[in-house]
C-alpha positions in Angstrom: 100.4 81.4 112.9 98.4 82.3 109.6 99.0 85.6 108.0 96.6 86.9 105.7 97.5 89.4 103.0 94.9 91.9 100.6 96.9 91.8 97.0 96.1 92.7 93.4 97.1 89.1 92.0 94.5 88.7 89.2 95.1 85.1 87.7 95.7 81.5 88.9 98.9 81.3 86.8 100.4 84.8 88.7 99.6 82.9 92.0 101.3 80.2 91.5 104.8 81.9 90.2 104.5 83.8 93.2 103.9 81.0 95.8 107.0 78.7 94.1 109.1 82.0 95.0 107.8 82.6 98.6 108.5 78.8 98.7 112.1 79.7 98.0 112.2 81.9 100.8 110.1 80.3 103.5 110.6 76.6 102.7 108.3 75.4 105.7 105.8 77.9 105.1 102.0 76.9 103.7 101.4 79.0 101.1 98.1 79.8 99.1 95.7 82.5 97.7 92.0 83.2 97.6 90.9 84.9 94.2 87.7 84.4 94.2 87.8 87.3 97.0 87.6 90.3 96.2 90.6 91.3 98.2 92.7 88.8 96.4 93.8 86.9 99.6 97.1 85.3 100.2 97.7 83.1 103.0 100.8 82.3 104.5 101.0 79.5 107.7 104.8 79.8 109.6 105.5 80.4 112.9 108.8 82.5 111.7 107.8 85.0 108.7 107.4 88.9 109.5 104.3 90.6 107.6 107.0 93.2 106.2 109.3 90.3 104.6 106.5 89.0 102.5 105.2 92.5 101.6 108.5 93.4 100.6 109.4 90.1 98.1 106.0 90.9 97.0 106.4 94.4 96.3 109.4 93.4 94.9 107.6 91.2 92.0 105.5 94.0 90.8 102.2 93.3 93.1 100.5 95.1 95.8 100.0 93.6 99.1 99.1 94.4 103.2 98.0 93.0 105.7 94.7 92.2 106.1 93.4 92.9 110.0 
């Protein structure tokens, strides 16, 4: 399942600190961002990870984030 996540990551360099982490987390998890959007999209592909769990660790780094319907 792909989840799909408006944040307010502004740089390349932010998105990848932050994917190495989620790695951390969700080892098994695809993991990448879109910031050429304009909603800053992050995508996250497991079949396992709740919407709140990755809002939260990001919330927890400083950033904004929900989920994008």
């Amino acid at each position: 399942m792909i989840k799909v996540f408006k944040t307010n990551v502004q740089e390349v360099a932010q998105s990848k600190i932050i994917i190495e982490k989620l790695l951390e987390h969700f080892p098994n998890s695809s993991i990448n961002f879109d910031l050429e959007d304009c909603d800053r999209i992050l995508r996250v592909h497991d079949l396992k990870i709740s919407n709140k769990e990755i809002i939260k660790l990001l919330n927890s780094y400083g950033y904004h984030c929900e989920i994008l319907t």
